[in-house]
N, C-alpha and C positions, 0 to 999 in steps of 0.2 A: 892656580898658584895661591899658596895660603897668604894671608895680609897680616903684616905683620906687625910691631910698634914702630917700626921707622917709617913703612907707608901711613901710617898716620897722621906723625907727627910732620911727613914733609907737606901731605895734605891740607892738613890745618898751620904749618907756617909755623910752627911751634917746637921745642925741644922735647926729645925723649920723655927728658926728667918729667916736663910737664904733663907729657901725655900718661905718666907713671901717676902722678900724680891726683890728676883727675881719675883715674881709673880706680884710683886708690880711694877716693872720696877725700883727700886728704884738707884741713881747710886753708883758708888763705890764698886760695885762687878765686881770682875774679872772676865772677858770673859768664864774663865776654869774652872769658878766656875758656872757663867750661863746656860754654854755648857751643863753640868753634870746635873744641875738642869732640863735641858728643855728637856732633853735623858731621863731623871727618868718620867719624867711630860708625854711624849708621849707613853713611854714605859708600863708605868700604865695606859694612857686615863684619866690621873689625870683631873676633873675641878672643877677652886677654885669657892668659893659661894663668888661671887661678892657682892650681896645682905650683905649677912652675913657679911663679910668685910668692909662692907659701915657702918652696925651698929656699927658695936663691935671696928672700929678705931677711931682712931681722927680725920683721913683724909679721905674727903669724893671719890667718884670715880666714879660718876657722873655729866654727863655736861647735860645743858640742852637748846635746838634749840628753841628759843621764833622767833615766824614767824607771820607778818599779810601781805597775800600777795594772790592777789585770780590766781596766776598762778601755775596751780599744777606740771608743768614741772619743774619749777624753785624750787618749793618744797623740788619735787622727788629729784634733783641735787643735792641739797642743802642738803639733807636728807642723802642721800648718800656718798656723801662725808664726814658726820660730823662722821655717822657710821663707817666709813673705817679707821679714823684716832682713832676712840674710840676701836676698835676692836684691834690694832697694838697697842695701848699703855694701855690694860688691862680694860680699862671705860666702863661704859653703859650710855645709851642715855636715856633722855626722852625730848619727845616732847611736845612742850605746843602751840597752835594757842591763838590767842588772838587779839581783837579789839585793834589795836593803838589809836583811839580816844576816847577809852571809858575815863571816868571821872575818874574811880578810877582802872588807868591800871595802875598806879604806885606802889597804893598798894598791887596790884594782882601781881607783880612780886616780889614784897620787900618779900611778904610770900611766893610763887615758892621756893624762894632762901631758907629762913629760913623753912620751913616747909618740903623740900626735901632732903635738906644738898646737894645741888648742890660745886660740885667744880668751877663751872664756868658757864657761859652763852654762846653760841654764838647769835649771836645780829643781821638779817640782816634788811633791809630797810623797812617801814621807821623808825621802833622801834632803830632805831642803828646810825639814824638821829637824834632823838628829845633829846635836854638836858634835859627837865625834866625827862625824867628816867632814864636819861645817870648822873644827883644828887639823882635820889633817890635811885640807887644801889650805888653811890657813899659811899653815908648817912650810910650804913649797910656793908660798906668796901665787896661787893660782884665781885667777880673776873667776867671780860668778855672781849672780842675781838668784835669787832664791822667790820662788812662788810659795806664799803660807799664808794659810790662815791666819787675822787680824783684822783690828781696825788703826784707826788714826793712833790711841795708845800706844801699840808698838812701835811705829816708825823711828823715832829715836835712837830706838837699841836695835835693830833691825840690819842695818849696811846697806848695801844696794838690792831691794825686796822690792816686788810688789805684792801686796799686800788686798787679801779677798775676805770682806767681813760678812762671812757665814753664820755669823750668832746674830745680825740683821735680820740678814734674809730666813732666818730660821725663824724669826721672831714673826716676823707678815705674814709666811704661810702659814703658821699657828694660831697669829689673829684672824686668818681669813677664815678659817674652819670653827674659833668662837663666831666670830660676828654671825656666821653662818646660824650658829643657835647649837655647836657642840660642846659639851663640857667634860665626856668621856673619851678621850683624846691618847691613843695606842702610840708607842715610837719603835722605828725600829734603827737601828745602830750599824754604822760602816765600822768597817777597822778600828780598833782600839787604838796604833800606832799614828792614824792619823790625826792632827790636829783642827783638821776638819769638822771630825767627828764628834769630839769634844765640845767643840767652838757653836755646831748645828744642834748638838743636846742642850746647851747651857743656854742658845735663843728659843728651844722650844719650853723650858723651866722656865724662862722669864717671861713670857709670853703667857702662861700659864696663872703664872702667879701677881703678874699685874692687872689679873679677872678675878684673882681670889679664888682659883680653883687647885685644890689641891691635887698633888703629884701621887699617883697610884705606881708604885713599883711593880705590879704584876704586870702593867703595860706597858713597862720597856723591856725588848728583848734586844739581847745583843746579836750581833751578826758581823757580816765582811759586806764589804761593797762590791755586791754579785746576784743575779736574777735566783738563785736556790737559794741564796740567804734570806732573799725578800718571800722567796715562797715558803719557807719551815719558820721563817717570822712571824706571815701574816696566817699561817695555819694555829701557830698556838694562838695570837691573842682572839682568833674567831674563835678558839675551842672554850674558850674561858667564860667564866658566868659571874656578872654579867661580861658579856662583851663590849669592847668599844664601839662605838656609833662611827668614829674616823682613826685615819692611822696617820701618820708624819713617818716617813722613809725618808734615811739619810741621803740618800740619791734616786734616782729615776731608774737605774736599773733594779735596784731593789723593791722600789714601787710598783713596777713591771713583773716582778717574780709575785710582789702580795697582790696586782694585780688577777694574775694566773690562778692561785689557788683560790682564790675567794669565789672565781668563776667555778674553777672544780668544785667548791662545796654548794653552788649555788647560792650564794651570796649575792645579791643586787647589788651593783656602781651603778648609781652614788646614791639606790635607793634605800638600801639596808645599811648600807658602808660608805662612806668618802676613803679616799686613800689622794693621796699628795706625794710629790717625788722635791727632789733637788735638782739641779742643774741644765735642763731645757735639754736635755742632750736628745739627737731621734727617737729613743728608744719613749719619749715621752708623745711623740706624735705618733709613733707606730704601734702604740695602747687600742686597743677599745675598752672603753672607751677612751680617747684621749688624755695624758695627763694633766689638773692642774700641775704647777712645781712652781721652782724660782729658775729666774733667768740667769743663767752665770756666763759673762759670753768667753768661755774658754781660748777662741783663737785669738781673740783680742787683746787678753791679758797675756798671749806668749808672744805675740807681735810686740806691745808694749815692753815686757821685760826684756826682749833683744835687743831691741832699740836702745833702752836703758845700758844695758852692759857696751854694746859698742860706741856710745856715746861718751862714756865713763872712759873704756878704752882711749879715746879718744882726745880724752880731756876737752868734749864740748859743751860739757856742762856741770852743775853741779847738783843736781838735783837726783836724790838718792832713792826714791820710795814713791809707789802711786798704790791708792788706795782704791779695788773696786766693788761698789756696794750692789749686792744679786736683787731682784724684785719680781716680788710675786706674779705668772702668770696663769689667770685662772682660765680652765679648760673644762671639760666634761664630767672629773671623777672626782668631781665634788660639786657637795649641794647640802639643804637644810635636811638635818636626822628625821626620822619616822618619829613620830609622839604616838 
């Protein structure tokens, strides 16, 4: 026989409302009141119908993960983390992918919201970049936390953001490959849309230029944030004369692609070449040689920004913005140039 909220609440000696309550995460209940509740709740195998609760309240108890992003690692992280915070604070998830540039991705999310009874969005790049949708959930007063590039500067103008300073961490894996003794220094470029991108070129220029090495245009190539971008990236700047001694890839899977062709041309890691990725993500320990990169701990920054939105939801706090700074992890495919 299924167990229901009233065997609960008769269990624990307590009201309905309360046992709603705590199930709710709601505050204002006493620990010893919670305590009781969640001794009753284990002790039956009590579970509430979330669903159900989603209808029949006012308040909804679902967030929803809008993502256009073709790296499935970063997904997974991302996905993961938003679950982790949803599970710990009684919410369900739903997932929604979707074209950033389609024409009417404004509308598609304005009805996400209304059509779902979302409690909130989490929002990552570049969806969490663009203001036209960052007004058109405005327009329909729908609650979200947005994941972008920055540092402490932006928070201010930001809203409820967390906030990842990739022109940092751009800056250390640049100086790791000076200090190393490189000063021919190749980049290669994610997505132009994203601010990421931007934010990881403007720390590998200041990096650069706080050694007094000047900026070689022939060795930035642009590209997407994808393993064939990183290999017809790292194929031209090896074809180039001179060629760079190292390269800076805006992400790990791209580093992974300039990995691959440098092997097909026969190129040495990290004896001819260093190469360096972004983001720690598998694809940088699934290298050989291994990648250096930066650490970006992706599940943790969407664990954090859930937490953030239903907190907000929640009115239990006021704290709008956390900043997290990525750092260099050195690995295998980098090392001192050939003289």
């Amino acid at each position: 026989m299924k167990v229901t909220i009233n065997d609960v609440a008769k269990y624990a000696g307590v009201s309905i409302k309360t046992v709603s309550r705590v199930t709710n995460n709601e505050p204002s209940v006493k620990q010893s009141t919670i305590d009781k509740v969640n001794e009753a709740i284990k002790a039956l195998n009590y579970q509430p119908n979330l669903a159900a609760r989603n209808l029949a309240g006012t308040k909804s108890y679902v967030v929803g993960f809008i993502y256009d992003n073709p790296n499935a690692y970063y997904i997974i992280d991302m996905q993961n983390g938003i679950l982790s915070a949803c599970r710990n604070k009684g919410y369900e998830l739903l997932i929604h992918p979707c074209d950033a540039k389609a024409d009417s991705i404004c509308d598609e999310l304005m009805a996400l919201v209304k059509h779902a009874r979302l409690a909130g969005l989490v929002l990552t790049p570049p969806l969490s970049e663009d203001p036209k949708i960052l007004a058109a959930l405005d327009s329909i007063d729908a609650h979200y936390v947005r994941i972008i590039a920055g540092d402490e500067s932006k928070e201010d103008s930001c809203g409820l953001t967390v906030l990842v300073n990739d022109r940092h961490g751009a800056v250390s894996i640049t100086q790791h490959l000076i200090d190393l003794g490189h000063d021919q220094i190749g980049f290669i470029s994610g997505d132009e849309q994203h601010a990421s991108t931007k934010e990881r070129f403007a720390g590998f220029c200041d990096a650069l230029a706080d050694n007094g090495i000047p900026l070689n245009p022939e060795f930035v190539v642009d590209g997407e944030y994808s393993f064939e971008s990183g290999v017809e990236g790292a194929k031209a700047l090896l074809s180039a004369t001179p060629r760079p001694t190292a390269i800076v890839a805006c992400n790990d899977e791209i580093a992974a692609g300039a990995l691959f062709a440098a092997r097909l041309m026969g190129v040495d890691i990290p004896g001819e070449i260093s190469i360096v990725g972004f983001e720690d993500s598998p694809f940088s320990r699934q290298t050989w040689p291994k990648l250096t990169t930066v650490h970006q701990p992706n599940e943790k920054i969407a664990q954090i920004a859930t937490e953030l939105l239903i907190a907000h939801r929640r009115e239990l706090r006021q704290e709008s913005a956390k900043v997290f700074t990525p750092e260099p992890v050195v690995r295998d495919s980098s090392a001192a140039p050939l003289r």
